[in-house]
C-alpha positions as CSV (number, residue, x, y, z in Angstrom):
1,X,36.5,-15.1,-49.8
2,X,35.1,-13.0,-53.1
3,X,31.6,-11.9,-52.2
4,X,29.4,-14.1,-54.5
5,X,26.5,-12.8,-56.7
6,X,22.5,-13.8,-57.0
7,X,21.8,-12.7,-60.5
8,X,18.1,-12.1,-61.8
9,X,17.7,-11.1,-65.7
10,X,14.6,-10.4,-67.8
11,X,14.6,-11.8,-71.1
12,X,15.3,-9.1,-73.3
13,X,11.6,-8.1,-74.3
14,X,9.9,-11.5,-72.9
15,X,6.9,-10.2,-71.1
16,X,7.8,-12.3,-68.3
17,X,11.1,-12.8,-65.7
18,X,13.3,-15.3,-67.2
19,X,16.0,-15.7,-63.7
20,X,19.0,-17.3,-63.7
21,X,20.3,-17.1,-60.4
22,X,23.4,-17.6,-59.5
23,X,23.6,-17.9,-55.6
24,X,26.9,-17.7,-53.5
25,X,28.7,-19.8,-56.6
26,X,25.7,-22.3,-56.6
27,X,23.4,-22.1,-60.0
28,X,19.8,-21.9,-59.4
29,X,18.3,-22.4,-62.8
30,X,14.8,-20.6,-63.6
31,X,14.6,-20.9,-67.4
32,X,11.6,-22.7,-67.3
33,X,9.3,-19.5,-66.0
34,X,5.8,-19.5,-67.4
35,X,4.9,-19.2,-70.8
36,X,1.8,-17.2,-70.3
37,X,1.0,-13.8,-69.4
38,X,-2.3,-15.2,-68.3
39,X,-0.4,-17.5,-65.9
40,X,1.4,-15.9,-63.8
41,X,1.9,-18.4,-60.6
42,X,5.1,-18.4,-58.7
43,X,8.4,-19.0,-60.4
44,X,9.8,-22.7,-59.8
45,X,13.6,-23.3,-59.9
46,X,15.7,-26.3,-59.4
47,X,18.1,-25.3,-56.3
48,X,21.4,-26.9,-55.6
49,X,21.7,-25.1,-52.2
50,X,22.5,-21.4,-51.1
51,X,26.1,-21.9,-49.0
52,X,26.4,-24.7,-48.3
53,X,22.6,-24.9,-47.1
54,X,19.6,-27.0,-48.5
55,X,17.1,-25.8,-51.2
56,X,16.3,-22.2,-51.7
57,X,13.6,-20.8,-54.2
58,X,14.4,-16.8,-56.1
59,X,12.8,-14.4,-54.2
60,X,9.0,-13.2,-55.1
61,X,8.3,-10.0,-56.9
62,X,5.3,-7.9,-55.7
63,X,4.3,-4.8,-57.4
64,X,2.4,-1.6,-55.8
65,X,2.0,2.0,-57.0
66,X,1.1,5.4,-55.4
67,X,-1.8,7.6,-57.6
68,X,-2.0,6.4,-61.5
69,X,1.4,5.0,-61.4
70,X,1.6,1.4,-62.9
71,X,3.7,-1.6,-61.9
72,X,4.1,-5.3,-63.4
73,X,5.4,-7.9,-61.1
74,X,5.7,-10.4,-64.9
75,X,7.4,-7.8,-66.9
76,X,9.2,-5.3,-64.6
77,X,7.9,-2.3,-66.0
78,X,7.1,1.3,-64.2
79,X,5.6,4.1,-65.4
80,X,4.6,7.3,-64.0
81,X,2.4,10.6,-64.9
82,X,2.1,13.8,-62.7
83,X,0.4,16.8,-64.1
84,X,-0.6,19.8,-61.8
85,X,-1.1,23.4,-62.9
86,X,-2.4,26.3,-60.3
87,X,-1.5,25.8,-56.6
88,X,-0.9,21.8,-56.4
89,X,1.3,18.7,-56.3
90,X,1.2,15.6,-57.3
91,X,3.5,12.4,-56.5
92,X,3.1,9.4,-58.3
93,X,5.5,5.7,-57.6
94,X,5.6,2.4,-59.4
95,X,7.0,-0.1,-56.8
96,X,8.9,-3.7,-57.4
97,X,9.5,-5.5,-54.1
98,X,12.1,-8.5,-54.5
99,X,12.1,-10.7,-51.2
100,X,15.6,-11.5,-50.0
101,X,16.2,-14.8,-48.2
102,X,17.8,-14.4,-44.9
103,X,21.6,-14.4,-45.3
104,X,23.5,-17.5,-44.0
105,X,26.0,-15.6,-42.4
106,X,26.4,-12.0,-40.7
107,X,28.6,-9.5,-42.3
108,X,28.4,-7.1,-44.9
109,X,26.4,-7.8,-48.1
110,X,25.7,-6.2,-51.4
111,X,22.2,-5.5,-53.5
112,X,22.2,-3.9,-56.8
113,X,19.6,-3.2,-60.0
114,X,19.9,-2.2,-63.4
115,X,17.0,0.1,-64.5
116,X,16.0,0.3,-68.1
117,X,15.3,4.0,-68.9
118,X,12.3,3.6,-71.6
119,X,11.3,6.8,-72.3
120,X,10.4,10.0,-70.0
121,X,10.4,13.9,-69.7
122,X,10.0,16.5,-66.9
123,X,8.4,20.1,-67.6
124,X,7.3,23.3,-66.4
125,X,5.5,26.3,-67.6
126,X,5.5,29.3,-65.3
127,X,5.0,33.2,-65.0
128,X,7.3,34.2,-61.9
129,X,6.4,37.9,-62.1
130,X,3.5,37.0,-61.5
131,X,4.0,34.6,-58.5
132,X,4.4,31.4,-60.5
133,X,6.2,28.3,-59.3
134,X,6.8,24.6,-60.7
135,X,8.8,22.5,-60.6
136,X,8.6,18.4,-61.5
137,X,11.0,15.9,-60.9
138,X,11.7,11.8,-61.8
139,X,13.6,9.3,-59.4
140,X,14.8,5.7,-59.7
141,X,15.5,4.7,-56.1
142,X,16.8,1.4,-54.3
143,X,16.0,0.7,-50.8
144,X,16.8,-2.1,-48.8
145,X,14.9,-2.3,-45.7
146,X,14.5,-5.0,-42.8
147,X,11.3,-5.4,-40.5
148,X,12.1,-4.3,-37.1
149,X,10.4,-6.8,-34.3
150,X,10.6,-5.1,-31.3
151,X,8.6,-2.0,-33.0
152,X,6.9,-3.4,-36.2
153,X,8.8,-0.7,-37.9
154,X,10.7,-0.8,-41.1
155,X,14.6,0.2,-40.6
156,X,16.5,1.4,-44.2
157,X,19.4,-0.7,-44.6
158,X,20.6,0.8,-47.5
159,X,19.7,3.2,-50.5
160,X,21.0,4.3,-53.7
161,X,18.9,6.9,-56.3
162,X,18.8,9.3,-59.2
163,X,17.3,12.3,-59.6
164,X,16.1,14.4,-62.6
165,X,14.3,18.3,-61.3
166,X,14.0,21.1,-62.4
167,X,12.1,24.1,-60.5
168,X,11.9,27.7,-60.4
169,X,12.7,28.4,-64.3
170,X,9.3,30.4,-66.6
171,X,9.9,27.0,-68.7
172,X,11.8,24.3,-69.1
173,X,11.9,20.9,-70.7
174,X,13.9,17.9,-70.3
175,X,13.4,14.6,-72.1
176,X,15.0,11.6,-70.5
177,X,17.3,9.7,-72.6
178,X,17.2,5.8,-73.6
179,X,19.5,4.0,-71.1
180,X,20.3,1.6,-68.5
181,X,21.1,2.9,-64.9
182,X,22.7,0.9,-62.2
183,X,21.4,1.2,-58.4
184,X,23.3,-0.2,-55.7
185,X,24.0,-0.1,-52.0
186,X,25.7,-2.8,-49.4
187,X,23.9,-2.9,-45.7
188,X,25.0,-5.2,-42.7
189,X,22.8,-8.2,-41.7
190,X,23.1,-10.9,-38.9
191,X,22.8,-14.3,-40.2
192,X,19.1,-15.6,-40.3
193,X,17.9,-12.1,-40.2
194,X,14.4,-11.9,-41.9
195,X,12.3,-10.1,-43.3
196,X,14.5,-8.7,-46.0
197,X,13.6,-6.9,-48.9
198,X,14.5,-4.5,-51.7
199,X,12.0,-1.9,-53.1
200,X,13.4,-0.5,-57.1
201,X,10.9,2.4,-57.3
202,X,9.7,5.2,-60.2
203,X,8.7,8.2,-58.8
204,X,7.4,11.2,-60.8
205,X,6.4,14.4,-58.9
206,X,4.7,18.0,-60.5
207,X,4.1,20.5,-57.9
208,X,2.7,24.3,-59.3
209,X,1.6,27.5,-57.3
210,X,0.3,30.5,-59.1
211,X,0.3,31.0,-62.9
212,X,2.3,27.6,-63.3
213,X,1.9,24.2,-64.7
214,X,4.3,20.7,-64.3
215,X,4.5,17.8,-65.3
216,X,6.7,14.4,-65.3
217,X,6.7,11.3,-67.3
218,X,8.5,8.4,-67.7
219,X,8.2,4.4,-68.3
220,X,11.1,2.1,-66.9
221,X,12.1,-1.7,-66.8
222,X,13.3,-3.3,-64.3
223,X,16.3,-5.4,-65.8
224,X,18.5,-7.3,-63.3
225,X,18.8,-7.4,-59.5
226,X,22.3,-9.0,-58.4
227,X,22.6,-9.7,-54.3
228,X,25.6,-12.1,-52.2
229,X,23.9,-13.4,-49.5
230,X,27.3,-15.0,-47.7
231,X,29.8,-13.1,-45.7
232,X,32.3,-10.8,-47.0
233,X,35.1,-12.8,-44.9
């Protein structure tokens, strides 16, 4: 059987999640999200079942960030902004958390997101005859990850990422260009497992010893997230 698709999509520059879903061949229709930035309760869809099983809502969004990063849960957008110079570091991550439901069968399934690339740049100054160092970095990563009961741990199920860094050059600059990148990764689940999630995350890092300064900048969207849920078999 063709491994069917969950489909979220935000609407184009909408400042909230429109999300059609389309679950293991079933349409879950979630045009009718909120029409408010000021009202941003939980997204209602009209379900015709999630195979072969009864009524399933799309997953919640839930937005955290490390240092000064930013993250919206309504619009999808990251951004980050790490500046050190002398002997530091700094890290800085924009986290959106989709929560998967619990797959009606066991077998292999798939999780992918496309990443809008708004606008970004990494760079370092440095004076390595003199003992400078700096080096700054961006990453777009995808993590799927599963609550472990027996130890309250988390356990990666999957991952996907991209990296931008530079390090160890007197100076360098790189701006990021305008694009869409596409994360996936496909993990093994027994049916009914819960406590599924993926985490699409912006990091931005600047880390400087000596005569040196970094620094790394960039604002993404978080487009689409596509997942099957049913068995590859």
């Amino acid at each position: 059987m063709s491994a069917p698709e969950s489909t979220w999509k935000a609407a184009g520059a909408s400042p909230l999640f429109a999300l059609p879903l389309l679950l293991c061949g079933c349409i879950i229709d979630a045009e009718a999200a909120l029409d408010a930035v000021e009202d941003l309760g939980p997204v209602e869809a009209a379900s015709q079942g999630l195979c072969g099983r009864g009524d399933v809502e799309p997953p919640d969004l839930a937005a955290t960030v490390q240092g000064d990063a930013q993250a919206n849960a309504a619009t999808g957008e990251l951004s980050v902004h790490a500046k050190k110079s002398g002997a530091d570091e700094e890290h800085e991550r924009a986290k959106l958390t989709a929560f998967i439901p619990s797959p009606d069968a066991a077998g292999q399934h798939h999780f992918s997101a496309s990443i809008r690339m708004l606008e970004g740049f990494i760079h370092q100054t440095g004076f390595p005859l003199f003992g400078g160092y700096s080096q700054s970095g961006i990453e777009l990563q995808l993590r799927v990850l599963s609550r472990n009961p027996a130890t309250g741990n988390d356990d990666v199920l999957c991952e996907d990422s991209i990296v931008w860094q530079k390090g160890g050059e007197p100076s360098a600059h790189i701006a990021l260009r305008r694009e869409t990148h596409h994360l996936d990764c496909s993990f093994f689940s027994l049916r009914g497992a819960p406590n599924l999630r993926a985490e699409t995350t912006l990091h931005g890092w600047a880390i400087a010893g000596g005569i040196a300064g970094a620094e790394a900048s960039a604002v993404a969207r978080l487009e689409e997230v596509e997942f099957d849920l049913c068995s590859d078999d």
